[in-house]
Structures are given as C-alpha cells and as structure tokens.
PDB file with SEQRES, HELIX, SHEET and CRYST1 records, atoms N, CA, C and O in Angstrom:
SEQRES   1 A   65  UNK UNK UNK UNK UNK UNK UNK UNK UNK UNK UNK UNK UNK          
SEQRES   2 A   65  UNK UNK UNK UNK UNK UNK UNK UNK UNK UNK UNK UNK UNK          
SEQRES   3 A   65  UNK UNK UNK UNK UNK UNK UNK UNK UNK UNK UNK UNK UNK          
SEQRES   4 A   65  UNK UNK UNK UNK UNK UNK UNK UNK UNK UNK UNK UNK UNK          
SEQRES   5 A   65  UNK UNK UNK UNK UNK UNK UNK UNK UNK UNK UNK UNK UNK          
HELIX    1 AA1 UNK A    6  UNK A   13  1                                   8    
HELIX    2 AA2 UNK A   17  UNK A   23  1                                   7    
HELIX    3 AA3 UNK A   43  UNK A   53  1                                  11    
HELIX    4 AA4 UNK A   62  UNK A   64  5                                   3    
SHEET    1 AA1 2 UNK A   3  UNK A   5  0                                        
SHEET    2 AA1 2 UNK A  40  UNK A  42 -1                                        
CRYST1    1.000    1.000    1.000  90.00  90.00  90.00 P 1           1          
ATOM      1  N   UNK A   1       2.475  -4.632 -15.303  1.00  0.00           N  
ATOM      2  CA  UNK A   1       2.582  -4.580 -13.856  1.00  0.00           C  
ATOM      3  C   UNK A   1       1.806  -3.374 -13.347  1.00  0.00           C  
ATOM      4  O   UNK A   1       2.023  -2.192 -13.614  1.00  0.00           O  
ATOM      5  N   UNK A   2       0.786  -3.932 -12.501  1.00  0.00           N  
ATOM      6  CA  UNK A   2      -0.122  -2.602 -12.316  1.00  0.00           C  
ATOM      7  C   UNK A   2       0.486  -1.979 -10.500  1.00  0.00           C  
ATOM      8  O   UNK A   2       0.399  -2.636  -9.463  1.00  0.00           O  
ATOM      9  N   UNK A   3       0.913  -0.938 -10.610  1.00  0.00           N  
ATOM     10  CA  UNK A   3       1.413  -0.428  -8.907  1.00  0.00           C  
ATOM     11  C   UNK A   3       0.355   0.595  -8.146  1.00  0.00           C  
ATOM     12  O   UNK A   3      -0.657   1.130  -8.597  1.00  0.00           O  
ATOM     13  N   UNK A   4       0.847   0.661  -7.062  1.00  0.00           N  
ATOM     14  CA  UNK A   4       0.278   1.049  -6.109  1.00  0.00           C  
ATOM     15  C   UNK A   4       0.562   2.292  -5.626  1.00  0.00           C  
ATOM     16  O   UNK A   4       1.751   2.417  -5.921  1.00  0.00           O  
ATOM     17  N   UNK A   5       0.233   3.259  -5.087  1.00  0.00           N  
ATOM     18  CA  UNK A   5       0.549   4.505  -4.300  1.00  0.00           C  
ATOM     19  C   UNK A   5       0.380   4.683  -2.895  1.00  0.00           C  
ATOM     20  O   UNK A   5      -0.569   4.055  -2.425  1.00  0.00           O  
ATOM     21  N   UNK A   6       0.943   5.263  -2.229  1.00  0.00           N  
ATOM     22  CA  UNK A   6       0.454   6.149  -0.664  1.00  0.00           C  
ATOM     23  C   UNK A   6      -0.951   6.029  -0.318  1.00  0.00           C  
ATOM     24  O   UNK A   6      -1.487   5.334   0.545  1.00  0.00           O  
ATOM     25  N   UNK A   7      -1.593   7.090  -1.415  1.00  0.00           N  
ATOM     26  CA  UNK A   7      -3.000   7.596  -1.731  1.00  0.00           C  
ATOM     27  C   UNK A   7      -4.002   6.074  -1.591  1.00  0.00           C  
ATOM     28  O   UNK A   7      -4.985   5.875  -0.878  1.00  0.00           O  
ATOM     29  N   UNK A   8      -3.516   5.425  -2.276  1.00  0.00           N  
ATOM     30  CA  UNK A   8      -4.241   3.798  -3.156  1.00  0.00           C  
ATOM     31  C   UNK A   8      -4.653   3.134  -1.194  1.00  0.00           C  
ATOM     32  O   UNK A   8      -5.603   2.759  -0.507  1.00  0.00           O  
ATOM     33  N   UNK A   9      -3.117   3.382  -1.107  1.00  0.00           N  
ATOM     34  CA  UNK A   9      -3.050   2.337  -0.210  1.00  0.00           C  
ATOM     35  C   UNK A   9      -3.904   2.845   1.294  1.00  0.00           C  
ATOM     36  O   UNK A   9      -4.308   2.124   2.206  1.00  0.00           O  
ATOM     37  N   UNK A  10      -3.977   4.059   1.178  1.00  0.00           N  
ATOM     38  CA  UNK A  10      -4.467   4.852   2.208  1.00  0.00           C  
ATOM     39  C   UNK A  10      -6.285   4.484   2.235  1.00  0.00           C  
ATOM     40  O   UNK A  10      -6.848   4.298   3.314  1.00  0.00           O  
ATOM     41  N   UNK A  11      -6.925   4.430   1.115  1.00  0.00           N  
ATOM     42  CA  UNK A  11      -8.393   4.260   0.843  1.00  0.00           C  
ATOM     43  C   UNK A  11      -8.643   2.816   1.406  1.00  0.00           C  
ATOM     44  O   UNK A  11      -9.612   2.529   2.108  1.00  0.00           O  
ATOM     45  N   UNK A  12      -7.399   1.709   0.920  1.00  0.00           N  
ATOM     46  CA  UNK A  12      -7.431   0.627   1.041  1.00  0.00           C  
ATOM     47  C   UNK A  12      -7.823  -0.209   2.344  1.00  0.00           C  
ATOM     48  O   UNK A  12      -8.530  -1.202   2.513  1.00  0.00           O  
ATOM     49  N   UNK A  13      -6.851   0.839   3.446  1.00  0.00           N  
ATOM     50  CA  UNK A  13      -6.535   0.377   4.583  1.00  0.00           C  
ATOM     51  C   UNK A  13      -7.440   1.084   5.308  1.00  0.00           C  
ATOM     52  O   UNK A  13      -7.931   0.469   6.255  1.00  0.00           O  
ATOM     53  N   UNK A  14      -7.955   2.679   5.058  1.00  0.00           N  
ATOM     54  CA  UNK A  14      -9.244   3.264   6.151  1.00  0.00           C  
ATOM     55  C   UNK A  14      -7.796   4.394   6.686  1.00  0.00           C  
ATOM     56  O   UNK A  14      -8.098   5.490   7.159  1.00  0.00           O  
ATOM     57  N   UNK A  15      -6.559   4.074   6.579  1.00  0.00           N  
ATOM     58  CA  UNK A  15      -5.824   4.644   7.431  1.00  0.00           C  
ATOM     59  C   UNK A  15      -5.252   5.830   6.663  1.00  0.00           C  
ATOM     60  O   UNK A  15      -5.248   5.834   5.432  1.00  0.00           O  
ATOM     61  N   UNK A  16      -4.779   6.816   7.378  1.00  0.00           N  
ATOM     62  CA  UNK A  16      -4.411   8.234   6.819  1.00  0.00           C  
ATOM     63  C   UNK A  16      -3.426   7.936   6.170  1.00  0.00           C  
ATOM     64  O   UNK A  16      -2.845   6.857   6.286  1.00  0.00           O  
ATOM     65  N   UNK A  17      -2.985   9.154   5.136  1.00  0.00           N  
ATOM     66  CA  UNK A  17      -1.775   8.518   4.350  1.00  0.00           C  
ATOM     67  C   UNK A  17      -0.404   9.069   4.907  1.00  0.00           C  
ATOM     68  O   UNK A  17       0.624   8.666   4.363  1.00  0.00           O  
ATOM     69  N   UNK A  18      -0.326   9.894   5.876  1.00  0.00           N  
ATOM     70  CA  UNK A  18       0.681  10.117   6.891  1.00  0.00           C  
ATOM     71  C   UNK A  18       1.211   8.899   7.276  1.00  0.00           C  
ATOM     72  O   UNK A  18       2.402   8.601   7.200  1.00  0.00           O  
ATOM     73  N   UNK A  19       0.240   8.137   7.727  1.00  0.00           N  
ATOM     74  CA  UNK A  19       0.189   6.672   9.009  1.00  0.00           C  
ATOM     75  C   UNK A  19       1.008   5.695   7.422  1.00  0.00           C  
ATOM     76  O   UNK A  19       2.187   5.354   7.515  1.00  0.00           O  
ATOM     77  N   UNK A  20       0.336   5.428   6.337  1.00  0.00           N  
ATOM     78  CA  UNK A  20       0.796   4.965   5.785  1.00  0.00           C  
ATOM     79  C   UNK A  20       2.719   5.333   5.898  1.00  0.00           C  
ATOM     80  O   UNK A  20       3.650   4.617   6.265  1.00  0.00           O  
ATOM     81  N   UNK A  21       2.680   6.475   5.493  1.00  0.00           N  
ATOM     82  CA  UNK A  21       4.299   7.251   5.118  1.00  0.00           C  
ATOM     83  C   UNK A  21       5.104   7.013   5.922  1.00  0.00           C  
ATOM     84  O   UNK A  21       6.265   6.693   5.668  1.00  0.00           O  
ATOM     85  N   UNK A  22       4.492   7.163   7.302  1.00  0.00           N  
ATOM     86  CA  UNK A  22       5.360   6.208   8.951  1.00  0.00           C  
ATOM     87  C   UNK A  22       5.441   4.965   8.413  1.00  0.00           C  
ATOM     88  O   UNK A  22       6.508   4.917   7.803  1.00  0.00           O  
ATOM     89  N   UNK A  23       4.836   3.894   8.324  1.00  0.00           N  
ATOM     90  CA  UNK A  23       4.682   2.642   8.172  1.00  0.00           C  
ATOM     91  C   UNK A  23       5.833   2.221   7.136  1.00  0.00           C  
ATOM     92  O   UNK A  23       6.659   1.310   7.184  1.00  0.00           O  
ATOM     93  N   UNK A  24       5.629   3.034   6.358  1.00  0.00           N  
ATOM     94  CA  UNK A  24       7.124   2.462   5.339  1.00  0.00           C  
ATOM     95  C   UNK A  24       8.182   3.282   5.571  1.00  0.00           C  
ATOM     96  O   UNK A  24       9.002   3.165   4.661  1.00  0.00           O  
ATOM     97  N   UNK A  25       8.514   4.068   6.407  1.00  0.00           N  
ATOM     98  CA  UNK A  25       9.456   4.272   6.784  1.00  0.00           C  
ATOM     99  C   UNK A  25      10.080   3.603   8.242  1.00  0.00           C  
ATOM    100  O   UNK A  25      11.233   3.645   8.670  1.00  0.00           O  
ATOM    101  N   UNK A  26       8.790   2.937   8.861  1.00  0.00           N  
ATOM    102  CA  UNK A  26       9.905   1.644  10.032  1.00  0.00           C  
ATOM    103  C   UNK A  26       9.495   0.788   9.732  1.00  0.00           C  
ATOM    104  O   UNK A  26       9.200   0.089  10.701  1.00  0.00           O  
ATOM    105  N   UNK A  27       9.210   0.254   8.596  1.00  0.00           N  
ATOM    106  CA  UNK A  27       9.665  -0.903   7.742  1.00  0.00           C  
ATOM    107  C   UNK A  27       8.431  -1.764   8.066  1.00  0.00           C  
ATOM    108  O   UNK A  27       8.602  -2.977   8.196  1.00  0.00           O  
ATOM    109  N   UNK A  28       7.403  -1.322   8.184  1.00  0.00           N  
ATOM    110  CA  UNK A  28       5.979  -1.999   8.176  1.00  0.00           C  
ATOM    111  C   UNK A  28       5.602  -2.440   7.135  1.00  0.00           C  
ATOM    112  O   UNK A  28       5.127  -3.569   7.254  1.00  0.00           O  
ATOM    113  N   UNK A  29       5.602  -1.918   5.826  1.00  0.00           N  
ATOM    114  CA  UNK A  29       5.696  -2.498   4.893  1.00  0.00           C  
ATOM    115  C   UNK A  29       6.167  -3.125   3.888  1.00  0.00           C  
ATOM    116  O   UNK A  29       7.371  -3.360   3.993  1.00  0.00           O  
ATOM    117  N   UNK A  30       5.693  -3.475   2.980  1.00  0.00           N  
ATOM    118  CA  UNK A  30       7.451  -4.208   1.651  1.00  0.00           C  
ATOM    119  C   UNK A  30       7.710  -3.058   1.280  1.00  0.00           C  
ATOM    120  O   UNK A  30       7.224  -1.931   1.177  1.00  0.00           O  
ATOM    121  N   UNK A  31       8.899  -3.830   1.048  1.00  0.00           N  
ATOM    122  CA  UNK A  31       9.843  -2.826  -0.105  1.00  0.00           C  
ATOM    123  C   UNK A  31       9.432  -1.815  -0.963  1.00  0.00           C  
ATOM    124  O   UNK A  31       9.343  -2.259  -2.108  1.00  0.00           O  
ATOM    125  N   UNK A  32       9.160  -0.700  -0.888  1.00  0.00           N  
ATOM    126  CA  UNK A  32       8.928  -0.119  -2.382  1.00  0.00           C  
ATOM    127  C   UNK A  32       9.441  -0.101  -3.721  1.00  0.00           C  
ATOM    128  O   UNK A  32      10.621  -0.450  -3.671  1.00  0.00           O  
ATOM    129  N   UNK A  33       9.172   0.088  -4.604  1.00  0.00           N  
ATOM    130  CA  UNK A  33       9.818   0.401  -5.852  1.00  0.00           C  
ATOM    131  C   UNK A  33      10.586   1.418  -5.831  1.00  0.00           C  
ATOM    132  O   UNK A  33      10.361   2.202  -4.909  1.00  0.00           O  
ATOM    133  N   UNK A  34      11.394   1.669  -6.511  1.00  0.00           N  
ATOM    134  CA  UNK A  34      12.455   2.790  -6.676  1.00  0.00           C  
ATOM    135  C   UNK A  34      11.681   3.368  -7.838  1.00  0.00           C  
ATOM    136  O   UNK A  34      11.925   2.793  -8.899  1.00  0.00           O  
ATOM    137  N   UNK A  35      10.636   4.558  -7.924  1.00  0.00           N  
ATOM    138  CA  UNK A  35      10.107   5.415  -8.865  1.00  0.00           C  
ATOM    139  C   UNK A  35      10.712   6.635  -8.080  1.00  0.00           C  
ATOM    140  O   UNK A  35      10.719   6.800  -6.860  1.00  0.00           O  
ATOM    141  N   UNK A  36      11.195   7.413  -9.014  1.00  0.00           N  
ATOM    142  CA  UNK A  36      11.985   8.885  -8.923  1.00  0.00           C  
ATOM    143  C   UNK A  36      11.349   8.993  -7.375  1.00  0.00           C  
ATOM    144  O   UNK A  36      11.424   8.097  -6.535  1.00  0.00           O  
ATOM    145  N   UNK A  37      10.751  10.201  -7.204  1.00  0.00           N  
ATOM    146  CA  UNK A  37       9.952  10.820  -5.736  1.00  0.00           C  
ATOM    147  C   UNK A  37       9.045   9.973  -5.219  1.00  0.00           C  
ATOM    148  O   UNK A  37       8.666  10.006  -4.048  1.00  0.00           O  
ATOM    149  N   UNK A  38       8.491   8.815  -6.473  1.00  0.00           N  
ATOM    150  CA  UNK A  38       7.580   8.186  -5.674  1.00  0.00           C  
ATOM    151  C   UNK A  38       7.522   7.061  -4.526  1.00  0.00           C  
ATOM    152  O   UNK A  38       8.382   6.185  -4.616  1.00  0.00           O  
ATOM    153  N   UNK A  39       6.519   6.970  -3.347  1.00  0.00           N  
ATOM    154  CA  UNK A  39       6.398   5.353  -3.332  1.00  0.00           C  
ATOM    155  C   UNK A  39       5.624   4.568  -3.601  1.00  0.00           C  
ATOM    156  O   UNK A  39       4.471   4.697  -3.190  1.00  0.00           O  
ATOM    157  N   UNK A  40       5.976   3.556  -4.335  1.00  0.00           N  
ATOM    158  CA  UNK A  40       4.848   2.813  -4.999  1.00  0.00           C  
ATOM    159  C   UNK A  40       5.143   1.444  -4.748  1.00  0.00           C  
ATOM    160  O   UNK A  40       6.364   1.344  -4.629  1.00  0.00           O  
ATOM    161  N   UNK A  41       4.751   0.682  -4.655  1.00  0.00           N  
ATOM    162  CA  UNK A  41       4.531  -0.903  -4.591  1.00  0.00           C  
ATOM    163  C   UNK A  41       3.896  -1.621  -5.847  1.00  0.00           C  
ATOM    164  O   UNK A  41       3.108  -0.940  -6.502  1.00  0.00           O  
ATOM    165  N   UNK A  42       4.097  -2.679  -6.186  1.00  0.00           N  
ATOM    166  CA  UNK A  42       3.349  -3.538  -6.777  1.00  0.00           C  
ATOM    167  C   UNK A  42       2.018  -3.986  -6.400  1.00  0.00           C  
ATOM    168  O   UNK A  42       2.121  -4.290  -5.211  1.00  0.00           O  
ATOM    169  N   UNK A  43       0.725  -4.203  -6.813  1.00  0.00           N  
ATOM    170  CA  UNK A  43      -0.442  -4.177  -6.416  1.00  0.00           C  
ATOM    171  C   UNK A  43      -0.300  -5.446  -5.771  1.00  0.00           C  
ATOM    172  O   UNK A  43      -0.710  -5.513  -4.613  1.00  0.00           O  
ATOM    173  N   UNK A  44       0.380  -6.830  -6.483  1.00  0.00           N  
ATOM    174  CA  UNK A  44       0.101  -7.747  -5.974  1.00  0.00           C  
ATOM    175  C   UNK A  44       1.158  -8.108  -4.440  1.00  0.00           C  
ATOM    176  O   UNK A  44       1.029  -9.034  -3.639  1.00  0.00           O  
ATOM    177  N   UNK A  45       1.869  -7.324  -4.455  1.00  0.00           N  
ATOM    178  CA  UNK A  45       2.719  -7.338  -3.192  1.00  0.00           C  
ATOM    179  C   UNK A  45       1.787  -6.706  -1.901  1.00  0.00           C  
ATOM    180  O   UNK A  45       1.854  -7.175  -0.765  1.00  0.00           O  
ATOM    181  N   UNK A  46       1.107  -5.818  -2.195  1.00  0.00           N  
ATOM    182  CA  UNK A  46       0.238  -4.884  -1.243  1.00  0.00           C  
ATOM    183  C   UNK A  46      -0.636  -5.872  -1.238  1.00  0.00           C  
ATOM    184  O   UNK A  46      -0.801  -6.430  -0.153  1.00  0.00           O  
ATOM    185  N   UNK A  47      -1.315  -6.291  -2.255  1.00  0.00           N  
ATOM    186  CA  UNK A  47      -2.134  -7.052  -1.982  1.00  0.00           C  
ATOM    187  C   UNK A  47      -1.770  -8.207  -0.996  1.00  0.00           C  
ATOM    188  O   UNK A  47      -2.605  -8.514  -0.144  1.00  0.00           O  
ATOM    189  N   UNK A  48      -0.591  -8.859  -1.056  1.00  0.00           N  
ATOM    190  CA  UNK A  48      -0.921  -9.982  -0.312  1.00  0.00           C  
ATOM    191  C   UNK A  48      -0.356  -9.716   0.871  1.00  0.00           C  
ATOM    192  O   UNK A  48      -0.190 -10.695   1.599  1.00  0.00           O  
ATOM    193  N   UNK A  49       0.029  -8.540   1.322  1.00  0.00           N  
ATOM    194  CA  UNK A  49       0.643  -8.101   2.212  1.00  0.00           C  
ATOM    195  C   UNK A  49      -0.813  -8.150   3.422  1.00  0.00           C  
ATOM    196  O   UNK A  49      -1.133  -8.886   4.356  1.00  0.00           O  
ATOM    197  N   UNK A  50      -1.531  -6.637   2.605  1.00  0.00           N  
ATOM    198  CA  UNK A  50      -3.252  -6.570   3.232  1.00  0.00           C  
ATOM    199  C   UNK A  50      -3.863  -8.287   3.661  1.00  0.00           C  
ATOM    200  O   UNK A  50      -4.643  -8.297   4.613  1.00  0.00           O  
ATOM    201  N   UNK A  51      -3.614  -9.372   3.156  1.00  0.00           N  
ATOM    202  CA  UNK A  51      -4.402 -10.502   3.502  1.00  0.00           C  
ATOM    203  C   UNK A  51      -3.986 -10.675   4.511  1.00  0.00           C  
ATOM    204  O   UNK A  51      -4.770 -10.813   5.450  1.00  0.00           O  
ATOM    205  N   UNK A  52      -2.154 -10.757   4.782  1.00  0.00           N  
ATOM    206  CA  UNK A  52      -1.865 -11.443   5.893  1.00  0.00           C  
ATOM    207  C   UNK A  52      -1.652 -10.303   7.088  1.00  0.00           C  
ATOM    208  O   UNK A  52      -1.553 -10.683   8.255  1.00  0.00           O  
ATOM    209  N   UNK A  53      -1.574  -8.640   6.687  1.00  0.00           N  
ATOM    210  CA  UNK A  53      -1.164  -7.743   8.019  1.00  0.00           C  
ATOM    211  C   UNK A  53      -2.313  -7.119   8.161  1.00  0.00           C  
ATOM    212  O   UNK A  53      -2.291  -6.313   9.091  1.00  0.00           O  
ATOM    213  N   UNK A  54      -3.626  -7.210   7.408  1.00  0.00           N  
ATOM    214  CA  UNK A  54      -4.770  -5.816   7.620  1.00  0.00           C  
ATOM    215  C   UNK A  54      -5.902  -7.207   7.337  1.00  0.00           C  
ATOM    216  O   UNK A  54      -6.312  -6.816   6.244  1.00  0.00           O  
ATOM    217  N   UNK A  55      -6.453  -8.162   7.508  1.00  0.00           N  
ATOM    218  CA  UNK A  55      -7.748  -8.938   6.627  1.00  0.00           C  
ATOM    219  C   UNK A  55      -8.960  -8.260   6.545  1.00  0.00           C  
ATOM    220  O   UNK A  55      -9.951  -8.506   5.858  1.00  0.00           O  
ATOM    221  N   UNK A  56      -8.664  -7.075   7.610  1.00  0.00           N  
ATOM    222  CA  UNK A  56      -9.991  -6.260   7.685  1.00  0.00           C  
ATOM    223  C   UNK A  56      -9.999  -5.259   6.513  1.00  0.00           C  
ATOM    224  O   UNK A  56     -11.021  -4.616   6.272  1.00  0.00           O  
ATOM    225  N   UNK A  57      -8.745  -5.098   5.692  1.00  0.00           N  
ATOM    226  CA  UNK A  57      -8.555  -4.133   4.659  1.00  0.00           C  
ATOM    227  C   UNK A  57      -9.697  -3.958   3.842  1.00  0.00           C  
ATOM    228  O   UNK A  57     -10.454  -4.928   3.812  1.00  0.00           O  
ATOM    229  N   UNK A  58      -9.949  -3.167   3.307  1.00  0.00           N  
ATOM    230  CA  UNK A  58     -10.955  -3.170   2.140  1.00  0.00           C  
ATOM    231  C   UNK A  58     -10.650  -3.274   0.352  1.00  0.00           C  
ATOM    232  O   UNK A  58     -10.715  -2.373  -0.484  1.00  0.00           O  
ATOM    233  N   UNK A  59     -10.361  -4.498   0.205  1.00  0.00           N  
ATOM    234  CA  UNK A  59      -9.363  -5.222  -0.986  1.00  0.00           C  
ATOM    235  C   UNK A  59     -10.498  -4.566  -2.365  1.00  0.00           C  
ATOM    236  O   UNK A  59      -9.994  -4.784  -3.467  1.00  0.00           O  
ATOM    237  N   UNK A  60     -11.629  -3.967  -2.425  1.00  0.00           N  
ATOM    238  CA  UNK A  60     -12.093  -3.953  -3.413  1.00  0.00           C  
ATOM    239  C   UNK A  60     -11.795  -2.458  -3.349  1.00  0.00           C  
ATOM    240  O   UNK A  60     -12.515  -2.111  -4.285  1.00  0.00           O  
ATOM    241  N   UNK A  61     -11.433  -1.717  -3.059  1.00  0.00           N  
ATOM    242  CA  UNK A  61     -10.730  -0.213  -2.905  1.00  0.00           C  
ATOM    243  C   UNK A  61      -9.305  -0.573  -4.093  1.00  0.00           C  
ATOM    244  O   UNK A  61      -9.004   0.362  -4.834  1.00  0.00           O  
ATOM    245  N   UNK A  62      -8.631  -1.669  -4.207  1.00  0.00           N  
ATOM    246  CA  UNK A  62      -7.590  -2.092  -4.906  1.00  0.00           C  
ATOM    247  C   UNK A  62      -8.245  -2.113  -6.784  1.00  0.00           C  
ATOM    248  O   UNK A  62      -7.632  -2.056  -7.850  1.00  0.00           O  
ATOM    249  N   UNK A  63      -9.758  -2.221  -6.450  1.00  0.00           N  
ATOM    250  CA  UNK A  63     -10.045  -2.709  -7.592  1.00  0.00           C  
ATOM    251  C   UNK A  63      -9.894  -1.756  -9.053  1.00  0.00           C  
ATOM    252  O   UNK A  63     -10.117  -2.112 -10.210  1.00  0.00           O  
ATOM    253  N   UNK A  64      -9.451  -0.474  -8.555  1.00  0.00           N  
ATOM    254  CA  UNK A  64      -9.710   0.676  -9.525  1.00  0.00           C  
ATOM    255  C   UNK A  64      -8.019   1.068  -9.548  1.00  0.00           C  
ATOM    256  O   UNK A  64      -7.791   1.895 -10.431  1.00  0.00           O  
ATOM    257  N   UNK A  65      -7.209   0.797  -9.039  1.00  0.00           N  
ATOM    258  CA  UNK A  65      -5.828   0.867  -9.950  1.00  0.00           C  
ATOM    259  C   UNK A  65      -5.633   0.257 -11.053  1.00  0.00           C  
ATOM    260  O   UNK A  65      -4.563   0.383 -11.647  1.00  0.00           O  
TER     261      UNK A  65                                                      
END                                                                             
C-alpha cells in the first residue's frame, strides 16, 4: 500500500500545504490514516479523490511516491 502525505499532496494540487492542513481539517478531504503525528492517505484514495474534486490536479506529481 503505497500512501500519501501533506507535502505529496501539496505538489499535486499547486496548493500550499497549510491550505491542504485546513482542508482536512473541515473535512474536504477523505479520511486519513491513523499514522502516529502523521497525515497520510492512501495514494489510491487521493487519487481518485483529485479526479473527481481537483481534474485540473497534476496526477503525474503522484507518480514519484
């Protein structure tokens, strides 16, 4: 299972990783994983998240996790 980060998701989207850190905290995004301090997602959850909430995302930014 390959996951995702803040950072990952921040390159992904163009958007700061603050904006990200808001976003999952009023529930803009899925669920995270429960990693100790971290938040992380599943790639393929982000991923299909980006198709249907961002299409403008830049999905090959995903390609190096």
């Amino acid at each position: 299972m390959q996951i995702i980060d803040t950072q990952q998701l921040s390159r992904a989207t163009g958007k700061a990783q603050r904006t990200i850190q808001l976003w999952q905290q009023q529930g803009k995004l899925p669920q995270p994983l429960p990693v100790k301090n971290r938040t992380v997602w599943t790639l393929d959850t982000i991923r299909d998240w980006l198709i249907v909430n961002m299409p403008d995302a830049d999905l090959s930014a995903l390609d190096d996790v």
